[in-house]
C-alpha positions as CSV (number, residue, x, y, z in Angstrom):
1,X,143.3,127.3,98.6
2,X,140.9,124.7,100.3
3,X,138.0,126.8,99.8
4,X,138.2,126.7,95.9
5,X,138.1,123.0,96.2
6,X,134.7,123.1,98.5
7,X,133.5,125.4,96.2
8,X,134.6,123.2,93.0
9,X,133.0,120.3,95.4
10,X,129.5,121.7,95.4
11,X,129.2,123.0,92.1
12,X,130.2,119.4,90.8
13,X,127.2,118.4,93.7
14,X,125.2,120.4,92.3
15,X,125.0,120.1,88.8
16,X,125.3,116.1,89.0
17,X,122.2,116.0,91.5
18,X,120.0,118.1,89.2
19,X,120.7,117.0,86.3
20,X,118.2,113.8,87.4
21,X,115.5,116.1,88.2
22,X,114.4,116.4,84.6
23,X,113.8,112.6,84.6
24,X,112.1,112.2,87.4
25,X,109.7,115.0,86.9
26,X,109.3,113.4,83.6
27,X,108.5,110.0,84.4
28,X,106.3,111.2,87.3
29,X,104.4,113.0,84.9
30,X,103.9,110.6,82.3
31,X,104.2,107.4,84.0
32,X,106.6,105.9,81.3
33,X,109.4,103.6,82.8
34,X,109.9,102.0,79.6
35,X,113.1,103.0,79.1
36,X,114.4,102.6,82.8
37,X,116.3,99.3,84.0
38,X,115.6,98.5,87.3
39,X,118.7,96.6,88.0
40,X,120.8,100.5,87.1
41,X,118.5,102.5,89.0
42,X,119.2,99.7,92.1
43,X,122.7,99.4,91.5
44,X,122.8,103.3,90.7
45,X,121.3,103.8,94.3
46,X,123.3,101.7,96.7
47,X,126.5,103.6,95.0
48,X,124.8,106.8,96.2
49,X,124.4,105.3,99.7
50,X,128.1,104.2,99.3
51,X,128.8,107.5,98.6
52,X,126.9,109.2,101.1
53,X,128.2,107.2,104.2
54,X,131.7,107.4,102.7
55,X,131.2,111.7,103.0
56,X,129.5,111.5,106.6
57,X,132.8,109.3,107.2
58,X,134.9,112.4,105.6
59,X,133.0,114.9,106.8
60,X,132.7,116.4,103.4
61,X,129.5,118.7,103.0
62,X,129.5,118.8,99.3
63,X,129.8,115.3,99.3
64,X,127.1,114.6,101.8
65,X,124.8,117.2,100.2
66,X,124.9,115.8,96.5
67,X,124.7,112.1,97.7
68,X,121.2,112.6,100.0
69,X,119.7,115.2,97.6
70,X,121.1,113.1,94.4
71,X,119.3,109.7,96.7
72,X,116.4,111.6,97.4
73,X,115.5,111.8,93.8
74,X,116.1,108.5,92.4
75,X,114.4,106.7,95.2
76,X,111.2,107.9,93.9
77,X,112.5,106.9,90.3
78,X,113.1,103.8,91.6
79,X,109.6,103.7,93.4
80,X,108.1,104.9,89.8
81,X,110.0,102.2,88.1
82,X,108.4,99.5,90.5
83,X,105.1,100.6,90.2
84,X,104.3,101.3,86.4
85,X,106.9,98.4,85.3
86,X,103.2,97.1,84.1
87,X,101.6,100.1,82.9
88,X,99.6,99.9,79.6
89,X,101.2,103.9,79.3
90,X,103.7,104.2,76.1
91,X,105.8,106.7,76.1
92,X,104.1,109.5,74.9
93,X,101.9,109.2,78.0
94,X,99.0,107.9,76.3
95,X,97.0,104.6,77.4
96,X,97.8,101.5,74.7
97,X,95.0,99.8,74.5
């Protein structure tokens, strides 16, 4: 009966971890952080962390797995965030001039 729950475990891992790929591939790509607050994506991350030292603690692999891959991918968000914050790049991708 445990093994449904590791399975239920990882597919929740999973789906919650990619469903911030489309974002960052999109932001990478067109350099808009317009809509991104820095203070969620900070808060966002040290819960992750949290989360992640809380599942080495448990020794629970989905948990671990979705909390490093799900960090993995919104520290560069966060990186994004920090560095176009400024960028004269609407939305669209396009330069404002």
């Amino acid at each position: 009966m445990d093994d449904i729950f590791v399975v239920i475990g990882f597919a929740a891992g999973v789906l919650t971890t990619f469903a911030f790929l489309p974002q960052l591939l999109h932001t990478f790509k067109t350099k808009s952080v317009a809509d991104l607050h820095v203070g969620t994506l900070v808060t966002f991350d040290i819960g992750l962390f949290l989360w992640l030292v809380y599942g080495i603690h448990l020794h629970s692999w989905p948990m671990i797995l979705a909390n490093a891959v799900t960090l993995c991918f919104q520290i560069p968000l966060l990186m994004l965030k920090l560095r176009y914050r400024n960028s004269n790049v609407t939305k669209s991708g396009t330069e404002r001039f």
